[in-house]
VOGU-3710 file (C-alpha; in Angstrom, 3 decimals, decimal comma):
1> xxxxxxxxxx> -39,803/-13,790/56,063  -36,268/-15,342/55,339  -35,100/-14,700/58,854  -37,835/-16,513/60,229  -37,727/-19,564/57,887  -34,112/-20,328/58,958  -35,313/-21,454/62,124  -38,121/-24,091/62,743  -40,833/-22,676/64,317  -42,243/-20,621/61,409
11> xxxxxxxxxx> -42,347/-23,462/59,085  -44,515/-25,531/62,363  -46,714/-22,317/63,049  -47,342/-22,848/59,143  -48,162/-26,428/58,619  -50,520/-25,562/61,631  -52,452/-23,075/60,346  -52,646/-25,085/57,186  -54,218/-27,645/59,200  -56,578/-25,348/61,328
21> xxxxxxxxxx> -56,243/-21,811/60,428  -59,395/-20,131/61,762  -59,028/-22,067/65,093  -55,291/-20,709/65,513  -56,209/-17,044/64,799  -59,180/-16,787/66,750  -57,558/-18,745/69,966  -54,484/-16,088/69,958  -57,407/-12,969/69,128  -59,261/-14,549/72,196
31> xxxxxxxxxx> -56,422/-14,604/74,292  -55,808/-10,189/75,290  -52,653/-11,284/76,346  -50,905/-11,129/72,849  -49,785/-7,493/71,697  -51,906/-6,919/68,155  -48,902/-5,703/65,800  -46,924/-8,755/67,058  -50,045/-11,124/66,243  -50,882/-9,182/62,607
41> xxxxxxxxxx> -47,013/-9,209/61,278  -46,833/-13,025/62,880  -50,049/-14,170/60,838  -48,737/-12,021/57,778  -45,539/-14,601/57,157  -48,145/-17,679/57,261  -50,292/-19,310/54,907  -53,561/-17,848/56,291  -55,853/-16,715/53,817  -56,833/-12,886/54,311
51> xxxxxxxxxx> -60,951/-13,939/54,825  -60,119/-16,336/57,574  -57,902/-13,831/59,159  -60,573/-10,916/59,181  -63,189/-13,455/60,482  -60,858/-14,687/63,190  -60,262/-11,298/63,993  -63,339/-10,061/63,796  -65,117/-12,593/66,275  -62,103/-12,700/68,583
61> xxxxxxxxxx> -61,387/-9,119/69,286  -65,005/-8,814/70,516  -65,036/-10,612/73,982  -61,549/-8,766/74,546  -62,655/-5,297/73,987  -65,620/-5,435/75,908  -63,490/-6,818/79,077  -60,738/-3,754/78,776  -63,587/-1,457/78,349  -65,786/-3,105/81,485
71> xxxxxxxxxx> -62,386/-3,028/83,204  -61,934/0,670/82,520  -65,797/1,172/83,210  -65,172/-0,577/87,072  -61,747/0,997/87,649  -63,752/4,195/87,031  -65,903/3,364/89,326  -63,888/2,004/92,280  -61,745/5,442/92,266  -65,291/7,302/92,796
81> xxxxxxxxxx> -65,665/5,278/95,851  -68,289/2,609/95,174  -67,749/-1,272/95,219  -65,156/-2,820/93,055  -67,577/-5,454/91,921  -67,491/-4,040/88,228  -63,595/-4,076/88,563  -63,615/-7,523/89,473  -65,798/-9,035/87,164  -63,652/-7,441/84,333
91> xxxxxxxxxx> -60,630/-8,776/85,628  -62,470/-12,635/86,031  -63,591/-11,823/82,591  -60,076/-11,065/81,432  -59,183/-14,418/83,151  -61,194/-16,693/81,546  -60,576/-14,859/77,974  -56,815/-15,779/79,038  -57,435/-19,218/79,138  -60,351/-20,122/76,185
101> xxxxxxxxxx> -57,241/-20,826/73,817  -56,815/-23,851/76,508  -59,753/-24,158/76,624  -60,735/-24,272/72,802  -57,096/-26,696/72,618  -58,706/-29,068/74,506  -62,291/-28,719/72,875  -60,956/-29,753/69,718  -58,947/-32,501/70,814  -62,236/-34,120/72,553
111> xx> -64,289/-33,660/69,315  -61,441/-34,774/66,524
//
């Protein structure tokens, strides 16, 4: 934790999640683009309580899994020879999970 309180960013990433917590952790859990251990040591060094974590977590690892696993589902099924439409629609799924942290951003910058 003292190497990454020399620099800025970790005391901004703090006084952010102080501010809006839940929204932070469940925009970067929405987003599959963000290896886990990276995001789970990150949001260990902050002031995050544990119970908004797991809820963040809990509701933003959802929509992610269930894109890999349609992805893997409609690769599966593009190998065997049938229409990549599954494939596609996981990968326009994994899109638009990509971008809901924009998405969300902007959402709570109309409503505030």
């Amino acid at each position: 934790r003292r190497q990454f309180e020399r620099g800025d960013r970790l005391r901004k990433l703090s006084q952010g999640i102080e501010q809006d917590g839940f929204w932070f952790a469940l925009s970067i859990r929405l987003a599959p683009v963000f290896p886990f251990n990276a995001v789970n040591y990150l949001l260990g060094l902050t002031p995050l309580p544990l119970s908004t974590y797991i809820l963040a977590t809990a509701i933003g690892i959802i929509p992610g899994s269930f894109a890999y696993n349609w992805l893997g589902r409609g690769g599966l099924e593009a190998l065997s020879g049938g229409p990549p439409w599954q494939l596609v629609g996981a990968l326009a799924a994994l899109a638009v999970l990509s971008a809901m942290p924009i998405v969300l951003k902007q959402f709570k910058r109309n409503t505030a």
